[in-house]
N, C-alpha and C positions, 0 to 999 in steps of 0.2 A: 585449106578449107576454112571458113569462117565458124570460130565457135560456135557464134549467136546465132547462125543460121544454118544446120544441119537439113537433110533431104528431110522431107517428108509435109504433111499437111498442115500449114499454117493454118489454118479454118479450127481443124479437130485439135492438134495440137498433139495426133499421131504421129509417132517417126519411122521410118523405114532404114532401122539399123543393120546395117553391112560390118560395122568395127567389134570391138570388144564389147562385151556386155558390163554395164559398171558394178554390176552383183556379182562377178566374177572376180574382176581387180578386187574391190572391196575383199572379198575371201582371200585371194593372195595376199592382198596387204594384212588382214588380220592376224596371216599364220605366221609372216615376217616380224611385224608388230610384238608376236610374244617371245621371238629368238634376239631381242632386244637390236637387231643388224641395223643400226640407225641408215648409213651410207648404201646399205643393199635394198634397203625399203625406198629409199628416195630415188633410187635406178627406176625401182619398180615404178614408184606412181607415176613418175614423168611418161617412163614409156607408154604407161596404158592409158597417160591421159593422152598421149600421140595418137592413142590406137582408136579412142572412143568416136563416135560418130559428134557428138557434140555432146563437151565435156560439162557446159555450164548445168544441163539436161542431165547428164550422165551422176555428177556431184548429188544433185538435188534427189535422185531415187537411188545415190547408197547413205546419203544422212534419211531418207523417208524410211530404209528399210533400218537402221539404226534407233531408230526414234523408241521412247522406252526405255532402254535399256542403260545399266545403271553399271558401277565397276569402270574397267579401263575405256570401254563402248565412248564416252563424251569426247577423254585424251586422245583417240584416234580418230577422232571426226572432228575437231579442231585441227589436229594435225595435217591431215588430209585438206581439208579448206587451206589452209594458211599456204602448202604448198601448190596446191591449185591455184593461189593465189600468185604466188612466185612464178609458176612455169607462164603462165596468161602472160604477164609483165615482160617476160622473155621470149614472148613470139612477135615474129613480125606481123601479122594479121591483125585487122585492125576491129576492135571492139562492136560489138553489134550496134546498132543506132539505137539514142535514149528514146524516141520514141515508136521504136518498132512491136510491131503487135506479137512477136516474138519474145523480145523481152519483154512485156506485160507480162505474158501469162507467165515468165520465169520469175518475177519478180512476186505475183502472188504467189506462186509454190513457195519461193523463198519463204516469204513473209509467215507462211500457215510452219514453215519446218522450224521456224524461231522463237514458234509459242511454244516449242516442247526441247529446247534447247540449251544449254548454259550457256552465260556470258559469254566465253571463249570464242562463239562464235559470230557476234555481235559482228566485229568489225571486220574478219575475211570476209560475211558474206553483203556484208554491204558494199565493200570495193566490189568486189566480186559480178554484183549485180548491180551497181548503181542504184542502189536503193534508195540514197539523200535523193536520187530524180524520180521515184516510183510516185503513187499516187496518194497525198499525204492523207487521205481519207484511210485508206487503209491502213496506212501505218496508225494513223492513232489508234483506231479500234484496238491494233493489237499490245499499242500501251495501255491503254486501257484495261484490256484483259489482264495481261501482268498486275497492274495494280489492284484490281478486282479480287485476280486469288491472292494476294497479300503479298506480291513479288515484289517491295517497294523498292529494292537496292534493281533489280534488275529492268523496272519499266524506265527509273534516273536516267540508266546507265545507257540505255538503247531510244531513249529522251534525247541525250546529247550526242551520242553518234550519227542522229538522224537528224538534228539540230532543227527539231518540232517542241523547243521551249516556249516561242513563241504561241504557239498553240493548244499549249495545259496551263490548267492551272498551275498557278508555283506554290500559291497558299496548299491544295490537295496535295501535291508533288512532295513537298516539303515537311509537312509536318511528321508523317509517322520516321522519315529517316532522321531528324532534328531528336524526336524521341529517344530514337536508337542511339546519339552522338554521332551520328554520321556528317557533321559540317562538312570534314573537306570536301567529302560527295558531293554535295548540295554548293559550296565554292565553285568546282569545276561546273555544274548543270548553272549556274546563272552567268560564269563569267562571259565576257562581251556581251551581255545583255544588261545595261544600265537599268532598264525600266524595271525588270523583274529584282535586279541586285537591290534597288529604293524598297519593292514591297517586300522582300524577305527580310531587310531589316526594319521596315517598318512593322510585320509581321510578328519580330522576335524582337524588338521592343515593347510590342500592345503586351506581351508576357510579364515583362519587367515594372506594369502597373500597379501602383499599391490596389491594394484586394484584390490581384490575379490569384487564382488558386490554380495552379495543375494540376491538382489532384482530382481536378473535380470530373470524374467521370463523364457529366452530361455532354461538357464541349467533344469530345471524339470520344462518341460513341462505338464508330468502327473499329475504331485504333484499340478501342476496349474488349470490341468481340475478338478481335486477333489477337489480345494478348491472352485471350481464355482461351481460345484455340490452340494456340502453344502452350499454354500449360496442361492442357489436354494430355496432347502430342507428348510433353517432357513427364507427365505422369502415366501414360501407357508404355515409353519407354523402361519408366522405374519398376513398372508391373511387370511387362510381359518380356522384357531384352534381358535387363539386370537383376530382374527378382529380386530386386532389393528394397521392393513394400510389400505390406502384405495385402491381404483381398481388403480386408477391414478399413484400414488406412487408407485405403486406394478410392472406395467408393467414399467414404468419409468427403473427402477432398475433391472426387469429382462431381457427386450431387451438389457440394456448392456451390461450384464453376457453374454447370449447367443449368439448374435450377427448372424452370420450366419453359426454355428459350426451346423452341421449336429447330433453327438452324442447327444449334447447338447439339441437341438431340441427336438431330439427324449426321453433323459430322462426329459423333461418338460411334454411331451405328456402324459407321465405318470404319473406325479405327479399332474398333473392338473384330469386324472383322478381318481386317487388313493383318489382324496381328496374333490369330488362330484360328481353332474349326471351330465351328456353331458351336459344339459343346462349352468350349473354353468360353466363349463370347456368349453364352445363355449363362456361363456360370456368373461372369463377374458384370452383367448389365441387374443382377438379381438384387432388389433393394432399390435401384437405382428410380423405379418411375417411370422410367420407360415408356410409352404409348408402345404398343406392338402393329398399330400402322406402320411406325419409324424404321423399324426393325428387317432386316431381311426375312423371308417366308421362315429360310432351315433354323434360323436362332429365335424365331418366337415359336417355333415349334417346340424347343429344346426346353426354353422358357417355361414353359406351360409344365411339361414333366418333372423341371426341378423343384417347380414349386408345390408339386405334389408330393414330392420326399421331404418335406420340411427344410430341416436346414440339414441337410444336403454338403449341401458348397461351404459352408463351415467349417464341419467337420474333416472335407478332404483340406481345407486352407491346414487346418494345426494341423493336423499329418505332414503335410508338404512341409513346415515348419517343424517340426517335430524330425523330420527323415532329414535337413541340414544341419542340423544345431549343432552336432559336433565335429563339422567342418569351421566354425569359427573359436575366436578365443571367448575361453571362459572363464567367468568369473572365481577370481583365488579366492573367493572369502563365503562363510556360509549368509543364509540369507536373512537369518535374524542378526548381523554385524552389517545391513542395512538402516539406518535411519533417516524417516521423514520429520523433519522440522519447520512446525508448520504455524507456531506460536512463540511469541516471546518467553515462556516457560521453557518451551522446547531450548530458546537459543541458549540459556541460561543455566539448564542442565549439561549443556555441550560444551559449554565456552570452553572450558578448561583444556579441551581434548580438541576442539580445533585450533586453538592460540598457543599450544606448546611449542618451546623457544627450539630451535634448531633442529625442525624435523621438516623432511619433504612432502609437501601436500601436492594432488593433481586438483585442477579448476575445471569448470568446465562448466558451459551455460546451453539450455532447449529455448525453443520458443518455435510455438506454431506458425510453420512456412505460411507466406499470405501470395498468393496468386493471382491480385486484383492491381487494376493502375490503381494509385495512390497508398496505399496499403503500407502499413509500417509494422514490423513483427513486434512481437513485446516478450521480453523475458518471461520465463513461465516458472521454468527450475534451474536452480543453482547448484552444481554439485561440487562436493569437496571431500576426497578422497586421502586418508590418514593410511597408516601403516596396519589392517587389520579392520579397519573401518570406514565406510564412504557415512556420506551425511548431507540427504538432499534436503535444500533448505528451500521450501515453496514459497515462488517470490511471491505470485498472486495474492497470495492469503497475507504473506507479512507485510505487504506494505501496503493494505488499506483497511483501514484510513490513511492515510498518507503524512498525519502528523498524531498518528495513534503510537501506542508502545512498543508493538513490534514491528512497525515500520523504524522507532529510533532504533530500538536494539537492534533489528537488521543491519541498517547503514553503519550503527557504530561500528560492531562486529567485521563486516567487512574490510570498512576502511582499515580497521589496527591490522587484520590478518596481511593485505597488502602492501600495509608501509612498515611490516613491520622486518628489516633486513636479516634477520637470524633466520627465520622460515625461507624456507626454498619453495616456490610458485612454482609450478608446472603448468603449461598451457600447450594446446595449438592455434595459433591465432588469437593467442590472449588481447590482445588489443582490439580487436573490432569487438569479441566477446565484453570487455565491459565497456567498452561505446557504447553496446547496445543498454549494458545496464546502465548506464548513468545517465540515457536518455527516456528512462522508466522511469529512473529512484532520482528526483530534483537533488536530494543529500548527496549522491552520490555522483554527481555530474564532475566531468572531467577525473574521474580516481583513476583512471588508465595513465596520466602521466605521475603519479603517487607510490605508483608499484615500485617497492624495492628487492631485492634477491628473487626477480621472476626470470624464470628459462622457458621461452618459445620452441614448444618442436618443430614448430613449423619454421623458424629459422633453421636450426640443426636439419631437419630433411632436406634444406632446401640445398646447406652446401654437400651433403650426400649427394644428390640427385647433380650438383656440378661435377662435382668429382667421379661423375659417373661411376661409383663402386661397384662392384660385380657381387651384389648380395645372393644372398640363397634365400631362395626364394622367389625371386623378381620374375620368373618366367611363370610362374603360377597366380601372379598377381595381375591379371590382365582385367582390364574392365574397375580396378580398383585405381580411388585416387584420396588423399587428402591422407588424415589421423588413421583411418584405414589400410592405405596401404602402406604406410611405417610400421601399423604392428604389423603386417605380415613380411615386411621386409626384414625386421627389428627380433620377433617372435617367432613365428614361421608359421600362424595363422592368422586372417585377416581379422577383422573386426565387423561383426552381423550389423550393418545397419538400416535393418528391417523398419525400426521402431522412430528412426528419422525424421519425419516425415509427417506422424503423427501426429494427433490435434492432440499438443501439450496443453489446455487452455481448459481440458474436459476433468472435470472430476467428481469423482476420486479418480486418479490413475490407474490405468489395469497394472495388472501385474507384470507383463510384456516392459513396458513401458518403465518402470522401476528398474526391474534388470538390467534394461540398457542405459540407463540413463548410469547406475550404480560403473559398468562397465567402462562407459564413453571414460571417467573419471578415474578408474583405475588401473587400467592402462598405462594411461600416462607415467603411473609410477612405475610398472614392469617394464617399458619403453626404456625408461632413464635409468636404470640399475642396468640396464644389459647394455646399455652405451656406454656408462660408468665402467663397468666389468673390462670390455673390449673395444675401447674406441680405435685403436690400431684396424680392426677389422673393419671398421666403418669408417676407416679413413678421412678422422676427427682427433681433436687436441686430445689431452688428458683431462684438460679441462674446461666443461662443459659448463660453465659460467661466464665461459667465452661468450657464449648466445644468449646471456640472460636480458640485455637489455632493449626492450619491444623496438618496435620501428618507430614509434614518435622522436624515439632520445636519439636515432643516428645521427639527424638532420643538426652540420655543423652549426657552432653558434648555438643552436635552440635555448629557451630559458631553464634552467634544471628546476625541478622543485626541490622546495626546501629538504634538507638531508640527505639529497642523493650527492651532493659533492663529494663526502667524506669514501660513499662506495664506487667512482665513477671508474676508480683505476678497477678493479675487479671486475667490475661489469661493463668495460667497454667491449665492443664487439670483435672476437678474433674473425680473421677471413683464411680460408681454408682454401688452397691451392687449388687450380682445377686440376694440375695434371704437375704433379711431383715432377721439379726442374732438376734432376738429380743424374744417375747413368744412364747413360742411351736415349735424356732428352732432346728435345729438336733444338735443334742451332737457331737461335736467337736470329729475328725479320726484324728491320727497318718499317715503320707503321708506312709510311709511303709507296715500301717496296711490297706490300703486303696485299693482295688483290682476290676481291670475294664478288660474288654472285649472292643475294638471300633472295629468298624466298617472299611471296606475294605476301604470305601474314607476319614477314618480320619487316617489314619496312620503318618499323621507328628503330629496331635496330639497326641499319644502313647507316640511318641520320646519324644516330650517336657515334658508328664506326669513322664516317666523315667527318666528323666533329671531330675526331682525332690525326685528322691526316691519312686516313686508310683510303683508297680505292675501290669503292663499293658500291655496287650495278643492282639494280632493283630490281623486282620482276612487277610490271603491272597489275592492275586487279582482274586485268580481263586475262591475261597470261595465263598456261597454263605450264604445270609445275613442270612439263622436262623443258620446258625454253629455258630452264637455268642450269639444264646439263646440257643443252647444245653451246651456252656462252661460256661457261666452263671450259668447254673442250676446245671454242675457237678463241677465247683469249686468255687461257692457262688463267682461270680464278677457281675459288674453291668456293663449293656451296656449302652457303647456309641455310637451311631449310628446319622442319617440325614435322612431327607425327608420321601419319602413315605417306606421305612421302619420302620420308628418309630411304628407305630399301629400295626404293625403285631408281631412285635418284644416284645411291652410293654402288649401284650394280653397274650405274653406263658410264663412273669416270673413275672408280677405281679407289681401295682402300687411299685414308690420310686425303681423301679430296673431297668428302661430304662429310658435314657436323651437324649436328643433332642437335639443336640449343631447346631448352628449358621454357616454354610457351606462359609457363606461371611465374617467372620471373621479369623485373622491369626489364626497359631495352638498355637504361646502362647499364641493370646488373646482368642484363645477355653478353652485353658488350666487353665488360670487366673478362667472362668466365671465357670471352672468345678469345682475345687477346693473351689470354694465361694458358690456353689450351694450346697456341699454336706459338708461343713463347714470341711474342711480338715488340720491342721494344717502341717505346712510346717517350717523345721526350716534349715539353714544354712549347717548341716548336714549330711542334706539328701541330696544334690547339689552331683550328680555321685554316687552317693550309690546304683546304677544299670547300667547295662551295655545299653545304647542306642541301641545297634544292637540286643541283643539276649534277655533282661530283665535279663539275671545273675544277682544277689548281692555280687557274691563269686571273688575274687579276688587273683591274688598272687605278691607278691613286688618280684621287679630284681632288682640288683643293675645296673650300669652303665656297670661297668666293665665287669661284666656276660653279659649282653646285646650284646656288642661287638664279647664276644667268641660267643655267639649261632649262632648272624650273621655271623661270620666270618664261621664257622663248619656248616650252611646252604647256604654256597655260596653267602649269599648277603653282602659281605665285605670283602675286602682285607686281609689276613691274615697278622701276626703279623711280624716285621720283626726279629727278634732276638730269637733265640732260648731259652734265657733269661726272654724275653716277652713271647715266648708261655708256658714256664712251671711256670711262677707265672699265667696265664688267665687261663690254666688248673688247678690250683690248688683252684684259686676262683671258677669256676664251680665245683668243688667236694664240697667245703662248703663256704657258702654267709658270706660274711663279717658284721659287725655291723651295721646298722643302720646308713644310711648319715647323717651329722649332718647340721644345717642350716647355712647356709653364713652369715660369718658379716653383721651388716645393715639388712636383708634380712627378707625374711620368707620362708616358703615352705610347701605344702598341702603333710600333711602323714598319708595313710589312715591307720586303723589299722589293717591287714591285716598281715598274716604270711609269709616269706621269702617263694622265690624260694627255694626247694633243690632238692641235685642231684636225691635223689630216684624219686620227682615228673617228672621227664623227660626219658625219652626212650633211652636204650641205642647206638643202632643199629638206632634209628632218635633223634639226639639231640632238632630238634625245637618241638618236639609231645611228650604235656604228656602222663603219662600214663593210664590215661582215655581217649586217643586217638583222644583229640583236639589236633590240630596241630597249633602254637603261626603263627599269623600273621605278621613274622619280613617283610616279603616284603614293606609292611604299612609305615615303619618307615623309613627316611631320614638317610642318612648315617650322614649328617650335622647334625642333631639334636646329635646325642651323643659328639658333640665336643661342645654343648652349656652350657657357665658358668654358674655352680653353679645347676645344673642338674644334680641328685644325681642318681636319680633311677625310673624306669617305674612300669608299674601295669600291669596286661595281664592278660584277664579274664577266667575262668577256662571251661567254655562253649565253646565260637566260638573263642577263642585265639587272639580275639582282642589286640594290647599293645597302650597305652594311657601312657600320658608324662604330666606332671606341664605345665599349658601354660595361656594364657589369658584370654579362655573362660568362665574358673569358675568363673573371675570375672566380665564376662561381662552376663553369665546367670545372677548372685545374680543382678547385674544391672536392669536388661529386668525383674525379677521377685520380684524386693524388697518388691512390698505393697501386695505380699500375704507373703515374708520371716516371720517367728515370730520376728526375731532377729537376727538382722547381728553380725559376728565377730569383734574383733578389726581388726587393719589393719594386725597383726603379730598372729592371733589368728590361729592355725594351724586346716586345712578342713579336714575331714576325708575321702576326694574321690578326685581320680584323674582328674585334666582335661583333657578330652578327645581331645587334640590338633591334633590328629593324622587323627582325623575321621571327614569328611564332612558332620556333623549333621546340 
């Protein structure tokens, strides 16, 4: 039987089904779908796609009856498409015809079930239905839609699958993802389209114009309502999911957002109910302004009676706050051993007590969150926490005037306190904390590279959090992340960060606001005595100055400032194991023998695993996450995957074959903790012995001079002038000369790899092997072939990538030494090109 044409009324588009009902399989497959039987599920859908009267029909009303539904409901309706897609490809029957009035109306159903769909399904159901041949009127509408409700990553992505770039704007298309950092996106949606690739960078060079302001709200407008609409959304989250703002705070921050923007209004009305009962949503709309048109009937009714008990919803707020407080840590000190310093008199009486030689102080900096495009936070307070004493130093007040008295005492003050190497700094995140101050306080600019004897907990958690330690506590710690949840991992109660969030910029300060701010700072020092105490338990050195030196000073090379020479041996950075190589470690892999699957949000870790010689398989953006337990399981790799993937994923291939990697970490320091966890050796060798773009390992050497002719015979380079000149470059492209040899003085990385020859290239397309990669000369600067002592390129036999000798090989072996086994001498020749060519 022909899929595309099942019995029944082509006219009405009734069917007269005799087979299985596809609301039936569906059900079967969902009850399979949760006994995780991958190979007894796929028995299943083939057969009941056999059974279906027509399957294309049948697909389309169990994703209709799916639609909504949120949890595993998407993975198995991606699933289900993708192998529908499979078993079609495997019948003999021939496709219905692209212009049958049959497949129209299947192709509009299509269309209507993709507006309420995730990506995943973009591309099953366009094979599926020949969608790129549907009627492009339709499809744009429903790009359009996408973009409309603010889906700008998803209308791109289903933009190029239907390949209707020619048909939108790129200028609209483009700019809210460009916002985002989404380039590569926006690379793939213009490539093979010259005309559009000219105005996107003519588009984002008009940016680079002296007196462009990005800030300036007026130019994208919309891209401004959506960024209040998410912070909306991220501030009803904080209210009503994590309770961790309070009612006060919460309207604070969303009457500014909203203000008196009507839309605005009206998508509050919504979220407020979306995310309790009328009561809860009359309590926290109260203050707000509101129009009670906006409003649903049940919550302006509610409204109306709160407002007649006064405040009401106040009173329950410190209750609610009052019945948690001692679920979190508390402050060890009483609250007259608080002080505000708020005058150059103030700094003056303190100095002595905050500048004493050899004692541990916590830092720590507020400033009112800014939820507007352009918006920049500004330091508000400054804390600094002594043994028995915190001491908030209010920056507002001290430093303006800005070249008044306690503006100098302020900046004098702090700078000694940070350069001064006897005190011990505590911080998390000390370094973006006084980035931010020294782009406040002019005196103070750049004092973040100044710091001497400072320890980051946010380094120290980070290598916890590699070493996966099996804290107490950690399964009570859900929903918590940052300074947060180190003290409840550290202490065994979290840290109330109620008071976060708040307008630090208001004053006088409540008293809420004091407390936490006194806290945020003191911590830090009951953090770092109980790591002191028992670092064995937290599976860290003894010594805990290991971590003191921020992340500007990693960075090899860097300039030190002055007097940190003398401390640089103490406060270089120890690296802490991920996984103790000691009894009953894993037997040491060969990085080439070593073969991983990641995950769709670790893909820059892939790069940098490849970067190493590793074998490392990508999962798409449109993939969903068990495609990398079926690659897993058909080409024995191990996944790497993040968050709530991990258990779904480590259930279908079995302990020691899914890792958990660290999302807040970079991709080499994923990389680093991946390598160390599955005891990987890594040797100098292996440095480009895969291709970053595609995983190739297969390679071919060009000489220089052949480089030239193919450019020149692909149009990207002037031909030769002398007739002289073209028939000796014609005669090197018929056969490669010897092997470059190395420059005086010099060295030079030569992989060992077999020459270009003429048979490997096409003759009617000189840049296209003949396996029908086509070399990527466009990649390559006309300038680089005129650079000395550059003999010869590499171009990989896969995606025709060409790579040139350049810097980077030795600034990866840099970034990666303490996993290399063994570096070369300095002339010791690499066997892999440096990819200089490519923005990895």
């Amino acid at each position: 039987m022909d899929p595309g044409d099942p019995t029944g009324d082509p006219a009405t588009g009734e069917r007269h089904c005799t087979g299985q009902d596809p609301l039936l399989l569906l059900q079967a497959l969902q009850t399979l779908w949760s006994t995780r039987e991958r190979q007894q599920l796929q028995e299943e859908a083939w057969r009941g796609f056999a059974a279906l009267d027509d399957p294309l029909a049948g697909l389309l009303d169990m994703l209709e009856s799916c639609r909504g539904r949120r949890g595993e409901g998407p993975s198995l309706e991606a699933w289900i498409s993708r192998q529908l897609q499979c078993w079609l490809q495997a019948q003999p029957c021939p496709s219905p015809a692209q212009h049958s009035l049959r497949l129209k109306q299947l192709q509009a159903r299509a269309i209507r079930v993709l507006t309420e769909s995730p990506p995943s399904l973009v591309a099953p159901l366009t094979s599926i239905f020949q969608l790129q041949h549907a009627d492009r009127s339709c499809l744009l509408v429903h790009v359009h839609r996408l973009h409309q409700e603010g889906r700008f990553r998803e209308a791109v992505m289903l933009g190029t699958t239907l390949k209707l770039q020619p048909e939108l704007d790129v200028e609209k298309m483009s700019v809210p993802l460009l916002l985002q950092d989404k380039v590569a996106l926006m690379e793939r949606y213009v490539a093979g389209f010259p005309d559009l690739q000219r105005r996107l960078l003519a588009l984002m060079d008009s940016w680079c114009q002296p007196g462009f302001d990005i800030k300036d709200v007026a130019l994208c407008p919309n891209a401004a309502m959506w960024q209040r609409l998410a912070a909306l959304r991220h501030l009803c989250h904080k209210r009503f999911v994590e309770k961790s703002l309070s009612q006060e705070n919460w309207a604070d921050h969303v009457q500014g957002l909203v203000g008196q923007n009507p839309w605005l209004q009206e998508q509050l009305s919504q979220l407020l109910v979306s995310h309790g009962d009328p009561v809860t949503a009359a309590r926290c709309a109260m203050g707000l302004s509101l129009p009670e048109e906006r409003l649903p009937a049940a919550v302006a009714v509610e409204l109306r009676q709160l407002s007649l008990q006064g405040r009401a919803a106040e009173a329950d707020s410190r209750l609610e706050v009052k019945d948690v407080k001692d679920r979190y840590y508390q402050l060890p000190i009483p609250r007259e051993n608080i002080h505000l310093l708020a005058s150059w008199e103030d700094l003056t009486r303190y100095e002595g007590a905050l500048l004493q030689p050899h004692q541990v102080v916590g830092v720590d900096l507020e400033w009112t969150p800014v939820f507007v495009a352009g918006g920049r936070p500004r330091p508000s307070l400054l804390q600094v926490a002594v043994e028995g004493h915190v001491f908030l130093l209010d920056v507002l007040a001290l430093s303006q005037p800005p070249t008044g008295q306690g503006a100098q005492a302020f900046s004098r003050l702090v700078a000694q306190l940070l350069s001064d190497p006897s005190i011990t700094k505590l911080g998390y995140g000390m370094v973006g904390d006084l980035q931010k101050l020294g782009a406040s306080c002019p005196a103070l600019a750049h004092v973040e590279k100044q710091i001497l004897g400072g320890v980051d907990l946010l380094l120290v958690h980070r290598q916890m959090r590699v070493a996966n330690m099996p804290t107490s506590g950690t399964d009570r710690a859900k929903g918590l992340r940052g300074l947060s949840l180190l003290v409840q991992q550290v202490l065994g109660t979290a840290l109330d960060k109620t008071q976060q969030l708040s307008n630090w910029d208001r004053r006088p300060l409540c008293e809420e606001q004091l407390i936490y701010a006194a806290a945020d700072a003191c911590c830090l020092l009951d953090v770092h005595q109980a790591l002191c105490r028992e670092p064995a338990r937290f599976h860290l050195s003894e010594d805990l100055a290991g971590s003191r030196r921020p992340r500007h000073t990693e960075r090899p090379g860097a300039q030190k400032p002055p007097g940190l020479q003398k401390a640089s041996a103490s406060a270089a950075p120890r690296q802490v194991p991920v996984a103790a190589v000691a009894e009953g470690a894993a037997p040491q892999v060969p990085a080439r023998a070593f073969r991983v699957v990641c995950d769709n949000m670790l893909q820059g870790l892939a790069r940098s695993l490849r970067c190493l010689g590793v074998d490392a398989r990508m999962l798409g953006n449109g993939d969903d996450h068990r495609r990398a337990a079926e690659v897993a399981r058909q080409e024995g790799r191990i996944i790497l995957t993040s968050g709530q993937p991990f258990h779904k994923l480590r259930a279908q291939v079995g302990a020691g074959r899914c890792l958990s990697v660290d999302c807040s970490l970079k991709a080499q320091q994923q990389a680093k903790a991946v390598l160390k966890h599955f005891n990987v050796r890594v040797t100098h060798a292996d440095i480009f012995s895969r291709c970053q773009a595609c995983n190739c390992d297969q390679y071919l050497k060009v000489s220089r001079d052949m480089m030239k002719q193919l450019m020149w015979l692909s149009g990207h380079q002037e031909g030769p002038r002398s007739s002289g000149d073209k028939a000796t470059q014609s005669q090197e492209v018929q056969e490669p000369g010897p092997a470059p040899e190395a420059a005086p003085g010099g060295c030079t990385y030569d992989r060992p790899c077999r020459w270009l020859q003429a048979a490997d290239l096409r003759a009617e397309t000189p840049d296209m092997l003949t396996n029908g990669t086509r070399l990527q000369l466009a990649g390559v600067p006309v300038g680089v072939l005129r650079t000395p002592g550059l003999r010869h390129f590499y171009c990989c036999t896969r995606c025709g990538k060409v790579f040139w000798d350049g810097s980077h090989l030795d600034r990866v072996a840099t970034h990666f030494r303490d996993v290399l086994e063994s570096a070369p001498s300095p002339c010791e020749p690499s066997p892999a090109p440096s990819p200089a060519s490519s923005p990895f």
